[in-house]
N, C-alpha and C positions, 0 to 999 in steps of 0.2 A: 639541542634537544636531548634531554634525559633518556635512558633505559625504556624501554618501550613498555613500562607498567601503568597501568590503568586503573583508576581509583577505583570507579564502579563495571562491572564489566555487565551488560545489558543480553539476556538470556532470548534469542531468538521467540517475538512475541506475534504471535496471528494477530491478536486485536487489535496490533498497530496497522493490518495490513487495513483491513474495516473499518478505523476508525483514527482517522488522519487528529483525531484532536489529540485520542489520548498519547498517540507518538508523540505531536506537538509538546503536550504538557511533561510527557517524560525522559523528551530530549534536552526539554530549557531545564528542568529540575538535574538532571547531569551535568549541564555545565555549570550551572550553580553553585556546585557541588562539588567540580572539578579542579583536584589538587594542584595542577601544574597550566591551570588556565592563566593566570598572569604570566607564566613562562612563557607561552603560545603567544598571547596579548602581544606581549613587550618585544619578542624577538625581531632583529634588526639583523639584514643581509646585505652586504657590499657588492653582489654579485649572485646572477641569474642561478649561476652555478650552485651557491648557498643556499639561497632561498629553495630554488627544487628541493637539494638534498632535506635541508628543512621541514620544509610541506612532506615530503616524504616520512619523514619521524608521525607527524600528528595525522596523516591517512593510516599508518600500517596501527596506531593505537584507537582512532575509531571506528576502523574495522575488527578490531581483536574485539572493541566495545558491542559492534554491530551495527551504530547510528548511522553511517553513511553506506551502507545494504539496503537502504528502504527506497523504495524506488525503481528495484533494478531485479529483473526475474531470478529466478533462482540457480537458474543454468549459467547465468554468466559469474557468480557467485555474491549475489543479495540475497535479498528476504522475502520480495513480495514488493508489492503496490506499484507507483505509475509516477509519472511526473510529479502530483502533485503531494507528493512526502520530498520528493526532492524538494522543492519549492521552497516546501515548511523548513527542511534544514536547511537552505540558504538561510529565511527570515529569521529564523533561531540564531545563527551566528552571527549575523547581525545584527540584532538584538543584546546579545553576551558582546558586542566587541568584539568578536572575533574575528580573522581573515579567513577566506575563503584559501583552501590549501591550493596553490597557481595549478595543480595537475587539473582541478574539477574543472580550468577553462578548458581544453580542450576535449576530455573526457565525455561533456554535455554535448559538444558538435560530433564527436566520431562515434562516441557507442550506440548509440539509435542507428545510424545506419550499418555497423555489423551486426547489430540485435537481427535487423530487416532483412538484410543482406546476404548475410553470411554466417547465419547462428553457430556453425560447427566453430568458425575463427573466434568466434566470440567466446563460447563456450571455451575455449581454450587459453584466450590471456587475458579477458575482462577480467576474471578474480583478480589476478596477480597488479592491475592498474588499479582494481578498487582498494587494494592492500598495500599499495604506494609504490612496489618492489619495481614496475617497468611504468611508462607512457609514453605516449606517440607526438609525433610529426604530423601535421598536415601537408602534403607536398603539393599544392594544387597549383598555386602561382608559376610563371616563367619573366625572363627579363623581356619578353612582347608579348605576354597573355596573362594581363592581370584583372581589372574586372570581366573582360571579354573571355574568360574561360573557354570558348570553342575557338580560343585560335594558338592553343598550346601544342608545342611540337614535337615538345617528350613521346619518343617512339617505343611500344611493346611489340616485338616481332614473335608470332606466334611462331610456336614449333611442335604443337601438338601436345600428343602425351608428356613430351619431353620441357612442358612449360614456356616461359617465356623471355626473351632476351628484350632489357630495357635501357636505353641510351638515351640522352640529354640532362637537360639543365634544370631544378626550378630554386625557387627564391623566394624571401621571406616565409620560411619554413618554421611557424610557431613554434617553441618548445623543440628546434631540431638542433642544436647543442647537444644537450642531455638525452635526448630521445631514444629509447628501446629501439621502435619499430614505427613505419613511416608508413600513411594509407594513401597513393599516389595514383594521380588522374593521369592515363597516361592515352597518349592515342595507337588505336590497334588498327582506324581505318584509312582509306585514302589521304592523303596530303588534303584534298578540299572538304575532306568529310566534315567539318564544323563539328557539331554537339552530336551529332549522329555516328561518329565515328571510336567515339571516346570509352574507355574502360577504367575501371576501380581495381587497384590491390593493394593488398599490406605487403613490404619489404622489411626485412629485417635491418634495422639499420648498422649491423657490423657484416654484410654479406660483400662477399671480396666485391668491387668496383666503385661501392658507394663509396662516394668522398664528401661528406659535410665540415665546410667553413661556416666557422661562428658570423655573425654580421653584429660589431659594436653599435650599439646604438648611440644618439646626442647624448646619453645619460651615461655611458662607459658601458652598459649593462651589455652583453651579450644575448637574450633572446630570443636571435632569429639567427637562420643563417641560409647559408644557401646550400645547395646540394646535388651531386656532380652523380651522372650516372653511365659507365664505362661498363655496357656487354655484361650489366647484374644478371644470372640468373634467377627469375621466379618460380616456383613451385604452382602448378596448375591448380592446387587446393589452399592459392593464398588469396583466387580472385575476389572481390565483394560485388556479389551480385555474374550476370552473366557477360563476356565478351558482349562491348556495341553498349550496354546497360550504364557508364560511366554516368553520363550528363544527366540520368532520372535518379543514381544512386546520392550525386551533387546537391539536385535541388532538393533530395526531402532529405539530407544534412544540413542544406541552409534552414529550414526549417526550424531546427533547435538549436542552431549556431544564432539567430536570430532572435529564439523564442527562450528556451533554457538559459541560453548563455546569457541571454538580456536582461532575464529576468534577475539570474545570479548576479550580473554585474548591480545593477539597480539597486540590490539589497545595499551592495556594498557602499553605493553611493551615498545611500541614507546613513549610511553606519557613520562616515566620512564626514555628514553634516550633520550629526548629534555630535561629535566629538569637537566643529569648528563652533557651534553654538555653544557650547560648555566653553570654549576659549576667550570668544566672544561678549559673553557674560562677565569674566573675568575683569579684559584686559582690554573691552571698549572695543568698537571700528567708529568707521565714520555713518554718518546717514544713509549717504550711499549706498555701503557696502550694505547695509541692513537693508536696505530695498531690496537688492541683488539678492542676498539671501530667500527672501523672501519667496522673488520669483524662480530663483532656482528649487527651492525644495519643490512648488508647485510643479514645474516644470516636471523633476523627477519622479515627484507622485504621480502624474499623468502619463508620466510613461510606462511607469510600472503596471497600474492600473490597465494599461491596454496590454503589456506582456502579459501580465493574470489569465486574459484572457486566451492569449494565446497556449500558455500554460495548459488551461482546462481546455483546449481544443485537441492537443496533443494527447493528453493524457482520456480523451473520448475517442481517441483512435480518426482523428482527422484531420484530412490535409490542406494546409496553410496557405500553399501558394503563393501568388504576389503577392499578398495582402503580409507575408513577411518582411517585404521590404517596409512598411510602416513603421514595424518594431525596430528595423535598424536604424533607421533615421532619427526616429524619437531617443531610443538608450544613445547614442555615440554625442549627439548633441548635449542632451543631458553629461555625459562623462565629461566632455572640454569644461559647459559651461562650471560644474561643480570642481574640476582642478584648476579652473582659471579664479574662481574664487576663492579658494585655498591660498591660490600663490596669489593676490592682491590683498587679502587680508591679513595675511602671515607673510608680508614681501619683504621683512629686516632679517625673517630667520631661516626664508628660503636663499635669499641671496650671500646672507654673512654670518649666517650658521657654521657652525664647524663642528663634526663627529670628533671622539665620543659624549662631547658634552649635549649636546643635542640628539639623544636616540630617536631615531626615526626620520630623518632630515635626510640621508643618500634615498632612504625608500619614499619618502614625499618627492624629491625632486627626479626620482625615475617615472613618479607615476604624472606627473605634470609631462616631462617630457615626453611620455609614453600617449597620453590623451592627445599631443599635438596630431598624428594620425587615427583618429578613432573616426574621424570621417571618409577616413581612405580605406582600411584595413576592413576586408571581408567585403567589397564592391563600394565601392567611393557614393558620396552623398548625391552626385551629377544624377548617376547611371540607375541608384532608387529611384531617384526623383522620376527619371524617365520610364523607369516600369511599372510607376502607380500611374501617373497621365498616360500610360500605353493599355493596362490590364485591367484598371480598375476603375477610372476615370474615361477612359475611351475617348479622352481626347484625341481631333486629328494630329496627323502626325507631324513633325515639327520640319520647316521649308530652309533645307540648307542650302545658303547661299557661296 
């Protein structure tokens, strides 16, 4: 990525806040427009590593623009509006072609709950993540509490004014390679305390004890890692939300880990089978696969269509609940089924493809192998399934034998 210049530089607009179309119409007319959009387009990354740095060039220049401030109050440094200007700039980039810059996936799970949470922590490094310069770690996972989040062991030993001391393990830490600063579920109460015993904080991630290991994924990509925690001390004014508050701070982050994030990813989905239909046209498939096509776009639009809605729930200021597990089960299915047909239509130049000749082949086959867990990642498809037949369904309860 180029020099951080920006062709059009977009002048902080009220009417956008008011009036979600005319942002719409004068976001798609910017990238239109926008000098170094094949640049953006076409970039190809070998590594998690690159690709951040990457995304990070094109956050710090549509923020200097403005376009991705809409959305986000003004104290954490946006413009105005709610969810659903976010939304509209997803569909805009997907629309243009464009990728979703990889910070805004975890961005959409964690800033809603420091907005709620903890507005001073917010107020204090959202700008700098909206402006691409830092972003965070989710730390929530352990190697025995992973969709089960109330049976994580990671201890915060209070100590009063003097903060707090945090020891253990967790794992699969999105984005904790590169990560600024990690928001970690940690337990502050008894050893049996379950969900009731749990607390929320930000940790810096260069604070003496923290130890994060990259984790390679099947795809070579580093991603995730895991993350060692030796006697950190935390600062009393990093907690999100109050001591004992962890597990209410959790569920309404699933919320738009679910709903947000769903949504974004969905955009990209479509984006993903506008671009294999243009292939497709070209260069033929079988009958088959044009069935599958078929049923997958549907598939995707009906998921999206129920994220929409969640979207406009969000952005009315209400809460989701179980009824979030719907959203994740529809988008992650949706994601396998649209990269499992990616890679059977395109299965000569996923498998004997060879970079540079092929630009975009390491990033197609990271995101295939990346969809092989999109059923596991953020509470496996089992454990939905069993919270809609428990909260929403009120079926009885299932006779383990």
């Amino acid at each position: 990525m180029a020099e951080n210049t920006v062709s059009t530089v977009a002048e902080p607009c009220s009417g956008y806040v008011a009036d979600v179309a005319s942002y719409r119409q004068a976001f798609r007319r910017y990238l239109a427009d926008l000098d170094w959009a094949q640049e953006w387009r076409a970039a190809t990354s070998t590594s998690a590593e690159d690709q951040m740095a990457h995304d990070a060039g094109v956050l710090a220049r549509l923020y200097q623009a403005g376009w991705n401030r809409y959305g986000w109050p003004h104290a954490a440094g946006g413009l105005g509006g709610n969810e659903i200007h976010r939304a509209t700039y997803y569909e805009e980039l997907g629309r243009a072609g464009l990728p979703v810059p990889a910070q805004h996936w975890t961005l959409e799970t964690l800033g809603p709950a420091l907005l709620a949470f903890a507005p001073a922590v917010a107020q204090a490094h959202l700008p700098a993540y909206l402006a691409g310069t830092e972003w965070w770690g989710q730390c929530f996972s352990e190697p025995e509490a992973g969709s089960d989040l109330a049976a994580l062991r990671t201890r915060a030993a209070d100590n009063g004014s003097d903060g707090f001391t945090v020891n253990g393990q967790k794992i699969w830490t999105s984005q904790g390679p590169t990560a600024t600063r990690l928001l970690v579920l940690v337990r502050t109460g008894p050893a049996d305390s379950r969900h009731r015993g749990l607390t929320m904080m930000m940790v810096d991630a260069d604070t003496t004890g923290v130890t994060i290991r990259p984790i390679a994924l099947a795809s070579g990509r580093r991603e995730l890692a895991e993350v060692f925690f030796d006697d950190v001390r935390v600062p009393r004014d990093r907690l999100v939300g109050e001591v004992g508050d962890g597990w209410a701070v959790a569920m309404y982050l699933m919320q738009f880990e679910r709903g947000m994030y769903g949504y974004a990813l969905l955009t990209t989905m479509l984006a993903e089978l506008a671009t294999l239909r243009s292939q497709i046209s070209v260069q033929g498939t079988s009958g088959t696969n044009r069935d599958r096509f078929a049923r997958t776009y549907i598939e995707v639009v009906a998921a999206q269509a129920r994220a929409a809605q969640t979207v406009r729930q969000l952005a009315g200021g209400q809460t989701i609940g179980p009824g979030s597990s719907v959203d994740k089960l529809l988008f992650s299915s949706a994601e396998k089924r649209v990269q499992d047909l990616v890679f059977d239509v395109r299965q000569a130049w996923m498998i004997n493809g060879e970079e540079p000749a092929h630009r975009g082949l390491d990033a197609a086959r990271a995101q295939w192998w990346y969809s092989r867990a999109a059923t596991i990642m953020g509470g496996s498809a089992e454990v939905q399934r069993g919270l809609i037949a428990d909260h929403i369904l009120r079926l009885p309860k299932q006779i383990r034998r």
